[in-house]
C-alpha positions as CSV (number, residue, x, y, z in Angstrom):
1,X,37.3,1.3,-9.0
2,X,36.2,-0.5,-5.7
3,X,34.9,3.4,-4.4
4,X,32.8,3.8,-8.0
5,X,31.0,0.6,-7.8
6,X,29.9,1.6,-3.8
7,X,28.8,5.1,-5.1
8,X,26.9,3.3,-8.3
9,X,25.3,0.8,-6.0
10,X,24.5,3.7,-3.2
11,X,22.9,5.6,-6.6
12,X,20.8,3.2,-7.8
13,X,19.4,2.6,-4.3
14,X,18.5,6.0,-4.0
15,X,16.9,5.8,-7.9
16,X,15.0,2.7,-6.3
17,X,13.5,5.2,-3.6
18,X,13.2,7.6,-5.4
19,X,10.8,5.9,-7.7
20,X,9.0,4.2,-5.2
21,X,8.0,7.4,-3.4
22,X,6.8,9.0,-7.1
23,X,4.6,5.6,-7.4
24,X,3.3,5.9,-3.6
25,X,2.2,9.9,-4.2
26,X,1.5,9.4,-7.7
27,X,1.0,6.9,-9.8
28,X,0.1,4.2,-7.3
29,X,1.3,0.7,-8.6
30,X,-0.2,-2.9,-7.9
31,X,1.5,-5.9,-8.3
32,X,-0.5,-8.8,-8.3
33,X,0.4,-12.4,-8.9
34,X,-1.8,-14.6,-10.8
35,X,-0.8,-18.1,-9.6
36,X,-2.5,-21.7,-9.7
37,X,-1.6,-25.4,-10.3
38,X,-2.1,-27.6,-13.7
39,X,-5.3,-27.2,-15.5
40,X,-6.3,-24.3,-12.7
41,X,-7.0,-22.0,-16.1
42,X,-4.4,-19.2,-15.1
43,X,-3.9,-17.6,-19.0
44,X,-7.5,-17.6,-19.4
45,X,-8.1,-15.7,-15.8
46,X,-5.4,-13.4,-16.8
47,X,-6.8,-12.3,-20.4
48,X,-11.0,-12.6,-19.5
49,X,-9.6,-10.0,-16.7
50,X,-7.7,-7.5,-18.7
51,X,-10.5,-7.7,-21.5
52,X,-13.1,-6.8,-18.9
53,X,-11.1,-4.1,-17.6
54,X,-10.6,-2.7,-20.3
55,X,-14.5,-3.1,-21.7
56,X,-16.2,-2.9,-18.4
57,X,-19.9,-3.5,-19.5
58,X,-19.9,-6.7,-17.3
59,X,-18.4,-5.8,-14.5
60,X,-20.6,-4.6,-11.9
61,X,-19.5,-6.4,-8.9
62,X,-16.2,-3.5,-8.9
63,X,-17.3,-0.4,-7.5
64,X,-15.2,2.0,-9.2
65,X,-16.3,0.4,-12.8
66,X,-20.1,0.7,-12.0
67,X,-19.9,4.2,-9.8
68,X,-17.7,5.2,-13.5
69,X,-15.0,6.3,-11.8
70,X,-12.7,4.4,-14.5
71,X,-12.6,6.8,-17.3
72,X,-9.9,4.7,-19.2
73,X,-7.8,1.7,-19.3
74,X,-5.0,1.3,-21.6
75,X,-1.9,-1.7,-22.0
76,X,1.3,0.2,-21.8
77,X,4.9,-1.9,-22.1
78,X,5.9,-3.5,-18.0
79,X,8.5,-1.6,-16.5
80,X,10.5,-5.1,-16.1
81,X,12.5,-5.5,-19.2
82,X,14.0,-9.2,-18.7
83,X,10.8,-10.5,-18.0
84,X,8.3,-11.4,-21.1
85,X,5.2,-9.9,-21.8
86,X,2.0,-12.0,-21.2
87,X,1.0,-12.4,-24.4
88,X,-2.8,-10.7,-24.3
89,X,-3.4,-9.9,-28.2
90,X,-2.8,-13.9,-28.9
91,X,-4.7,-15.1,-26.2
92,X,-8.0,-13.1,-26.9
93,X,-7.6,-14.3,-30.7
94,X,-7.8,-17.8,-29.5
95,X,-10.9,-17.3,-27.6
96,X,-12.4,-14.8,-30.4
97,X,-11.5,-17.0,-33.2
98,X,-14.3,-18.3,-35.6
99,X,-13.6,-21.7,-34.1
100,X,-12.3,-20.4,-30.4
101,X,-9.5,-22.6,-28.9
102,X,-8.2,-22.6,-25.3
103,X,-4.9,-20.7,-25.0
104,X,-1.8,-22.9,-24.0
105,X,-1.0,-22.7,-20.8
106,X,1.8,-20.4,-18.4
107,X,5.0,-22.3,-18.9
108,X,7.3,-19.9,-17.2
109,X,6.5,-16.3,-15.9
110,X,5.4,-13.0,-17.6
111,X,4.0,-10.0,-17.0
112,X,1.5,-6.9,-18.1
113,X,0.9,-3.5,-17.6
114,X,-2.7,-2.2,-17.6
115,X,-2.9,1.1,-16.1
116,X,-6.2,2.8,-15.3
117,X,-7.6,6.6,-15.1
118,X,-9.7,7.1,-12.4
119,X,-11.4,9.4,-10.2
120,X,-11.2,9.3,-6.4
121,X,-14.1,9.5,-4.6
122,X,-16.0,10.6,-1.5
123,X,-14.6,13.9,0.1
124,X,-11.6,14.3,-2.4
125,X,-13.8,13.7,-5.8
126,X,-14.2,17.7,-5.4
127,X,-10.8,18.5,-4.9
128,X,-8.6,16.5,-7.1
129,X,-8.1,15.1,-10.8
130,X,-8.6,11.7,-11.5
131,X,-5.0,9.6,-11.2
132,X,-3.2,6.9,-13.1
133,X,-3.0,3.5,-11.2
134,X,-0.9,0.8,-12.6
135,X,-2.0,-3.0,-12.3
136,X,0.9,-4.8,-13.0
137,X,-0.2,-8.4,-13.3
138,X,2.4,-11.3,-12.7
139,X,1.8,-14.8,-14.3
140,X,3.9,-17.8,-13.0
141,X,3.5,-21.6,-13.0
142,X,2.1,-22.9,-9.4
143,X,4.6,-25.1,-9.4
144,X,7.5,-23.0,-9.0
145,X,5.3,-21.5,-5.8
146,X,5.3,-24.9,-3.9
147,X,9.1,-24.9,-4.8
148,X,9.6,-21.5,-2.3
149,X,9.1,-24.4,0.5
150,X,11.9,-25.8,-0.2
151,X,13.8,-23.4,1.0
152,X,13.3,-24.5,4.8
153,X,14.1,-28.1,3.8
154,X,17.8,-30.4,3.5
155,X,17.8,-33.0,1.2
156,X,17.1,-35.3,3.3
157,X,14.2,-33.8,5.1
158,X,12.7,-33.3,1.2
159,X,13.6,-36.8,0.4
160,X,12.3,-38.3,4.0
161,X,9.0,-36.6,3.2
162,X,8.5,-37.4,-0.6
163,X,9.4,-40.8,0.0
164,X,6.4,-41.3,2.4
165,X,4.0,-39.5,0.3
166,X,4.4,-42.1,-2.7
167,X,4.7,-45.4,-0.8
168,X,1.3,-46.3,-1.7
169,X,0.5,-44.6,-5.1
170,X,0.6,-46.7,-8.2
171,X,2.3,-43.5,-10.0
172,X,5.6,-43.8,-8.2
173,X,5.9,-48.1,-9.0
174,X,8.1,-47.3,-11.4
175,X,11.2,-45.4,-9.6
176,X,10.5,-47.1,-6.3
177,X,11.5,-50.2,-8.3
178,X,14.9,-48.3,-9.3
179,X,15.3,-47.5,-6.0
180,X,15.9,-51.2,-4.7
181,X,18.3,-51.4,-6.9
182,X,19.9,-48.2,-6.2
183,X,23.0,-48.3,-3.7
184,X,23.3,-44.5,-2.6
185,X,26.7,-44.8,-0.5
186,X,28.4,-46.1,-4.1
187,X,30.2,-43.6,-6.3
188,X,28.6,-41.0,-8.6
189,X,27.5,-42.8,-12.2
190,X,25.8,-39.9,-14.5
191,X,24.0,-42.5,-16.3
192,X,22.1,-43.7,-12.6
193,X,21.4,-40.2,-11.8
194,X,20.4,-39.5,-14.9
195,X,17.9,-42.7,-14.9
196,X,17.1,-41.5,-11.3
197,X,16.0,-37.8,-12.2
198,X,14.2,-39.5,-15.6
199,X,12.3,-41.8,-14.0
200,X,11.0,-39.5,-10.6
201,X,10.0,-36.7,-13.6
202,X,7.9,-39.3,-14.7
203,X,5.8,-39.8,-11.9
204,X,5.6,-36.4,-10.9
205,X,4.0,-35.8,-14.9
206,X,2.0,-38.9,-13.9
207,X,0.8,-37.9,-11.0
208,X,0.0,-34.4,-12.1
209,X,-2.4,-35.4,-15.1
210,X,-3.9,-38.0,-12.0
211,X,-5.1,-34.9,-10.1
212,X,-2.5,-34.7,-7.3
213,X,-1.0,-30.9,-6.2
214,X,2.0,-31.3,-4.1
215,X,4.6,-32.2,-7.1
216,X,7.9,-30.7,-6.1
217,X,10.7,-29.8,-7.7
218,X,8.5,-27.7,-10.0
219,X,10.8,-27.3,-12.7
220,X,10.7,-31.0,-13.2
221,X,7.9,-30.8,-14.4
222,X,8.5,-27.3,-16.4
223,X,12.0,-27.1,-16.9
224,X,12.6,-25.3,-19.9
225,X,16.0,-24.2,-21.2
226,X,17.2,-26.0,-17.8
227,X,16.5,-29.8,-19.3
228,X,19.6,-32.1,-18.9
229,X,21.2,-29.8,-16.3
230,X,22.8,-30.8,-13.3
231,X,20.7,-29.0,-11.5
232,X,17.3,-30.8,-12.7
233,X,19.2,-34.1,-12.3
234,X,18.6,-35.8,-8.9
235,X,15.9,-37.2,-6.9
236,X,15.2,-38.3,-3.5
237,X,16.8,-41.4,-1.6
238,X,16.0,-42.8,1.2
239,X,18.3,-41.7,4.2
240,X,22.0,-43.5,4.5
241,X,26.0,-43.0,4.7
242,X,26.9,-40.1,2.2
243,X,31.1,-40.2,1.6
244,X,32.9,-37.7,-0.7
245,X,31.3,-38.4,-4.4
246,X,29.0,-41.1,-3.6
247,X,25.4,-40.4,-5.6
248,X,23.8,-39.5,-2.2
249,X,26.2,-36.7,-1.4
250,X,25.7,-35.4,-5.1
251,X,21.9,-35.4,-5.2
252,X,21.9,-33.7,-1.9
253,X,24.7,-31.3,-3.4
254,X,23.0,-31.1,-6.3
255,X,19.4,-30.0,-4.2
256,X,21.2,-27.5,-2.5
257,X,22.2,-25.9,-6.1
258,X,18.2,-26.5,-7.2
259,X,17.5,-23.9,-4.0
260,X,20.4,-21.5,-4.6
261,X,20.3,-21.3,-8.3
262,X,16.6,-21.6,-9.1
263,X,14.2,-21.4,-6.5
264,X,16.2,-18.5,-4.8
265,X,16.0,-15.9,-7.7
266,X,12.8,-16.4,-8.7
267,X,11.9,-15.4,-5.1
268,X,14.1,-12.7,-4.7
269,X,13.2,-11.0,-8.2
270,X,9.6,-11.5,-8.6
271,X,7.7,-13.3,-5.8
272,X,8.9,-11.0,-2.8
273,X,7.4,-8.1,-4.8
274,X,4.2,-9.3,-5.0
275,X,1.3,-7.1,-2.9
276,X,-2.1,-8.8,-4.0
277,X,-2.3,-12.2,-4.7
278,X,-5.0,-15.0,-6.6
279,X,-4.4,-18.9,-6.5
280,X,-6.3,-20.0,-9.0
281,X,-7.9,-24.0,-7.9
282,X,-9.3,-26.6,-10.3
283,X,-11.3,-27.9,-6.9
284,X,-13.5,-30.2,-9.2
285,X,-11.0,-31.6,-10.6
286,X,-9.2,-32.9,-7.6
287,X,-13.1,-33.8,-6.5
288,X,-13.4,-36.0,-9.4
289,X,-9.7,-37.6,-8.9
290,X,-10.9,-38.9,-5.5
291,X,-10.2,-38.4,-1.8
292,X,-6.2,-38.7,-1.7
293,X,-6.0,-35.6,-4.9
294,X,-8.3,-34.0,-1.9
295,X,-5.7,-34.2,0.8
296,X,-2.9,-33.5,-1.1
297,X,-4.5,-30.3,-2.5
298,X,-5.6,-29.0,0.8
299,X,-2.0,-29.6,1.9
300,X,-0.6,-28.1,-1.2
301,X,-2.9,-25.1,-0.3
302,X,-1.4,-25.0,3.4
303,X,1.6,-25.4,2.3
304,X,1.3,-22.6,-0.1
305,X,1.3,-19.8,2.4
306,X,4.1,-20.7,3.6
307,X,5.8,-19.2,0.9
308,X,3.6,-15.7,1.3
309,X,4.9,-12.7,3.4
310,X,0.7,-11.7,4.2
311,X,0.3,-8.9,6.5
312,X,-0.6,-5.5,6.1
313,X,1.9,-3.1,4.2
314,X,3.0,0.1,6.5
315,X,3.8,3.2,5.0
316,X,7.6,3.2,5.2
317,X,7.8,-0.3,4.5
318,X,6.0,0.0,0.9
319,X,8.2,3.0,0.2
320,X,11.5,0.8,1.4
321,X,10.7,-2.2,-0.6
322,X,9.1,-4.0,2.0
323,X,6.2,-5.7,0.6
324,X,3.6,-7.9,2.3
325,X,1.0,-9.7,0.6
326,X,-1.6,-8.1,1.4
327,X,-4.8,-9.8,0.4
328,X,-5.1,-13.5,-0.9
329,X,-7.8,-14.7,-3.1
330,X,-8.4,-18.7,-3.3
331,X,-10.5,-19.0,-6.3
332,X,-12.6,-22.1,-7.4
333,X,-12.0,-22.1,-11.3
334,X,-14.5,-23.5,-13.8
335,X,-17.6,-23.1,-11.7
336,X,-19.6,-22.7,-15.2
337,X,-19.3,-26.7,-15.5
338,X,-22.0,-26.5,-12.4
339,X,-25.5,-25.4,-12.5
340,X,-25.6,-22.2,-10.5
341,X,-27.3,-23.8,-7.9
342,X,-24.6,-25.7,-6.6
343,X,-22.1,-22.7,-6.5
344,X,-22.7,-22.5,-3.2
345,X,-21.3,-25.8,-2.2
346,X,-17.9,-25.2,-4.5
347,X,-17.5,-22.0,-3.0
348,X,-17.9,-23.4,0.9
349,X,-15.4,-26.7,-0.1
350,X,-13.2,-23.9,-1.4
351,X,-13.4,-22.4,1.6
352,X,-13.0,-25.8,3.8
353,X,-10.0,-26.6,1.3
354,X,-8.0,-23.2,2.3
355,X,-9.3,-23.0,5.8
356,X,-5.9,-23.4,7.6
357,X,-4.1,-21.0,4.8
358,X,-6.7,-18.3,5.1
359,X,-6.5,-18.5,9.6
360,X,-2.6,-17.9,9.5
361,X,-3.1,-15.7,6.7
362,X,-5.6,-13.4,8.8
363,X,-3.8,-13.8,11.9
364,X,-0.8,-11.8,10.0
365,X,-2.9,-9.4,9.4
366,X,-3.8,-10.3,5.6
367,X,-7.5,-10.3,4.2
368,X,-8.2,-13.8,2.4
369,X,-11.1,-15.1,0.8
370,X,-12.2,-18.1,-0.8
371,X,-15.1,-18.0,-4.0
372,X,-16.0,-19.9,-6.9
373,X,-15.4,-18.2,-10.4
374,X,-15.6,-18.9,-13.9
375,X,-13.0,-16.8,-16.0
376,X,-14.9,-17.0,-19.1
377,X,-18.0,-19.0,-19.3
378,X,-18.0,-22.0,-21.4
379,X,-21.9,-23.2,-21.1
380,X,-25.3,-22.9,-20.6
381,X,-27.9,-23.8,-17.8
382,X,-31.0,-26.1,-18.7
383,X,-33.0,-28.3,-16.6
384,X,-33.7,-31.8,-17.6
385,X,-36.1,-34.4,-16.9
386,X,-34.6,-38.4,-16.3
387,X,-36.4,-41.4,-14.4
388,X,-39.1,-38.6,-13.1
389,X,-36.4,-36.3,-11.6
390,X,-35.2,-32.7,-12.9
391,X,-31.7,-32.8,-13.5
392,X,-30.1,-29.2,-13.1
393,X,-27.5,-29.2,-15.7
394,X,-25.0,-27.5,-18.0
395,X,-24.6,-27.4,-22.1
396,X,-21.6,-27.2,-24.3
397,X,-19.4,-28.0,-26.7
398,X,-17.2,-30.7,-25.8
399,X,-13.3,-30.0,-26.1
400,X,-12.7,-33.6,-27.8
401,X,-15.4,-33.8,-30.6
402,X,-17.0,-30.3,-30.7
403,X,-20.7,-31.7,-30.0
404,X,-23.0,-30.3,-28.0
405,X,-23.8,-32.2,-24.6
406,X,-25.9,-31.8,-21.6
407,X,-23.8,-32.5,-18.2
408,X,-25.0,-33.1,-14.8
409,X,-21.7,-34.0,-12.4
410,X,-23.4,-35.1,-9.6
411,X,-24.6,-33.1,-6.7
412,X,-21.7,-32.0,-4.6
413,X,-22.2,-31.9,-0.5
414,X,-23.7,-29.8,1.5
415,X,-21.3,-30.2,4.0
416,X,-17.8,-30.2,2.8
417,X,-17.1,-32.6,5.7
418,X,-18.5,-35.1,3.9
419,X,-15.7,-34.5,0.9
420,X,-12.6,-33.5,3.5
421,X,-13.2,-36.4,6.4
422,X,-12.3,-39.4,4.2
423,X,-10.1,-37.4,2.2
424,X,-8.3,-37.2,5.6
425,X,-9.0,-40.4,6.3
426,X,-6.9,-41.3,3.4
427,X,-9.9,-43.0,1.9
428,X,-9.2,-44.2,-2.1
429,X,-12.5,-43.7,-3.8
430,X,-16.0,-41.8,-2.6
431,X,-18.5,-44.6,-1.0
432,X,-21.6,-42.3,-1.3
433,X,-21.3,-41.1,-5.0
434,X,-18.6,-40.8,-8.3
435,X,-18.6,-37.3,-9.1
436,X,-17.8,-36.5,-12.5
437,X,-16.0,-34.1,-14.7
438,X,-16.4,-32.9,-18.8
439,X,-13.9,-30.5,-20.7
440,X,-16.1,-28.0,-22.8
441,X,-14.4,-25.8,-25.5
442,X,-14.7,-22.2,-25.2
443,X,-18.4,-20.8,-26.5
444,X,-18.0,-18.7,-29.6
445,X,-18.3,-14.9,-28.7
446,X,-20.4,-12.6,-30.2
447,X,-19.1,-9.3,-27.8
448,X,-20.9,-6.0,-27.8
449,X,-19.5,-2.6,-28.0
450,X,-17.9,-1.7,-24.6
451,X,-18.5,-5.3,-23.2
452,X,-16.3,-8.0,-22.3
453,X,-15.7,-11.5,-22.4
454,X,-19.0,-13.3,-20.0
455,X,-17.5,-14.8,-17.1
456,X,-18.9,-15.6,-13.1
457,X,-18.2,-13.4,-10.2
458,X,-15.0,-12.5,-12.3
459,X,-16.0,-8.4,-11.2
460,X,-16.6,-9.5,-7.2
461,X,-12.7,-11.4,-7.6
462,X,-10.9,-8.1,-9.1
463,X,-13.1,-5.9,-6.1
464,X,-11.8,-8.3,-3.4
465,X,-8.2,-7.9,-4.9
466,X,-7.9,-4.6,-5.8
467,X,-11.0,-2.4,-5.8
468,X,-10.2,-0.8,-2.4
469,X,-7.2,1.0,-4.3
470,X,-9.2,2.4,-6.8
């Protein structure tokens, strides 16, 4: 018995291998994870992408699409069978609709195939046949990304540092009031952890929808068929004695399981096998939330590599399993709610934001970059006249009442230094200028033959990301 399960593990091994190498000579296969953090627009990115891959009229900015080296691109079912299948047909209804709707957002992960027909080119064009590449696109929540740093942390190292970052944010009054009244030596009570677990939730929700990035355990906030579990139920306390079944030595108990039970797997099946990577950034968002979402999202973003393998993939490590991620993309989403003209300033806070991320990244040996994109574009540009000054601004439908509206957010910094220093500083509001924020609906689409869905630098993303495979 023992001797057949060795040679069935030793087997499937080998099968592993063996399919790897077909996929290395063969039919080449990309994995890349399609991550970002609430609001960041990660179902939309996902399906504007696949539609203009698969209609490639407005995609110019990827080589092999405009040289026409892509003769076809087809869906075909993803090769993992336990994982679900992003859910493309639905999504593009909602954004084709009479009366196009936004697409709910990535509540746990999923995954889709497109494979792609193309042609090599330079020297080899000549020589061989075009050859089937996969894209296997992975979708997951951000939040179960800033989760893979718990890994390096005890329960008290987690609960030391949450505890500091909420001391001063209004979010939080709520359980630090429980806490006071919270004895974390005393026995175990369900009902106090569960309060506990209820009420920290609640802030993290809270502080989510107020613009901050860094709101850890993920699942608290996504927890799916997990809710009620002991593993979603503790919190952090402030450090103390910790006997056999007092509530402290159960929370930590109960973190350690959070790691082992959750965080691990997810890491282990899906995250480690990752090779091209996009986090996707609602930058204006955290803009217009004020200097302190600032900070915490260029920490989050810091933070986030952590969790990344980057470097360069060898040869015998891709065909071993070994995978590195090799190129990350920080994207600026919604850049269509700014005239053109100020693209250049999102794209160099962007870059400002993720400038610590993208230096270790590079000094692994990983390519990084940082841009502003629109995954589908929502508005229109206009100029407009107002106290004797032209206004360059954007036009759409707004999400809450459907009426057309003229929007002009402000004019963002030349310098991001000007955004990042009292974000730093831990400043609580901009002293220079409020800059604003406006949820459109999506535009309804009237698509031509062979084109997709109109986005902004959507083509020069997918080139960064995977045009040098093609």
């Amino acid at each position: 018995m023992v001797i057949s399960q060795i040679a069935d593990g030793i087997w499937r091994q080998v099968e592993t291998v063996q399919d790897t190498v077909s996929e290395t000579f063969f039919e080449p296969v990309i994995r890349l994870g399609v991550t970002g953090l609430a609001r960041s627009g990660k179902t939309v990115f996902i399906t504007s992408l696949v539609a203009n891959l698969l209609d490639r009229g407005r995609m110019p900015g990827l080589v092999a699409a405009t040289e026409g080296r892509i003769e076809a691109a087809f869906l075909q079912p993803q090769p993992d069978d336990t994982v679900p299948r992003f859910d493309f047909e639905g999504h593009m209804a909602d954004l084709t609709a009479r009366s196009p709707r936004w697409p709910d957002s990535t509540r746990a992960i999923s995954e889709l195939r497109l494979s792609l027909r193309v042609r090599p080119s330079g020297m080899l064009a000549g020589l061989k046949g075009p050859r089937t590449i996969h894209l296997d696109i992975v979708d997951y929540p951000g939040e179960w990304l800033l989760d893979l740093g718990l890994l390096e942390q005890s329960f008290e190292e987690w609960s030391a540092q949450t505890l500091e970052r909420i001391k001063d944010r209004p979010q939080a009054a709520d359980y630090k009031a429980m806490l006071g009244d919270i004895d974390g030596a005393a026995a175990l009570e369900e009902p106090v952890a569960k309060r506990l677990a209820e009420t920290f939730a609640a802030y993290l929700q809270h502080a989510r929808r107020d613009g901050f990035s860094d709101c850890t355990p993920g699942r608290f906030l996504l927890p799916g068929d997990l809710a009620g579990s002991p593993v979603l139920t503790f919190a952090p306390l402030p450090e103390g004695d910790a006997p056999r079944r007092s509530l402290r030595r159960e929370m930590g108990r109960r973190f350690e399981a959070y790691k082992s039970q959750v965080v691990k797997p997810f890491f282990r099946d899906h995250f480690a096998r990752i090779d091209r990577q996009v986090v996707l950034v609602d930058a204006l968002g955290a803009i217009h939330a004020g200097p302190q979402a600032v900070e915490d999202l260029r920490a989050a973003m810091r933070d986030t590599l952590g969790a990344f393998r980057p470097g360069r993939n060898s040869f015998l490590g891709s065909i071993l399993g070994g995978r590195r991620v090799e190129r990350i993309l920080f994207a600026a989403t919604k850049a269509d709610h700014l005239h053109h003209a100020q693209h250049p300033q999102l794209t160099a806070i962007m870059q400002a934001l993720t400038r610590d991320a993208r230096d270790k990244a590079r000094f692994a040996g990983a390519k990084t970059a940082a841009m502003s994109i629109a995954s589908l574009r929502a508005t229109t540009e206009d100029v407009m006249r107002h106290d004797g000054v032209d206004l360059q601004v954007v036009r759409g439908a707004l999400l809450e009442t459907g009426k057309q509206a003229a929007f002009y957010p402000g004019d963002l910094p030349e310098d991001p230094a000007h955004l990042l220093t009292p974000a730093r500083a831990g400043a609580e509001r901009w002293l220079e200028q409020d800059y604003q924020i406006m949820r459109f609906a999506p535009s309804p689409l009237t698509l031509r033959p062979g084109d997709g869905p109109p986005h902004i630098r959507l083509d020069r993303a997918a080139e960064f990301l995977f045009g040098d495979r093609l």
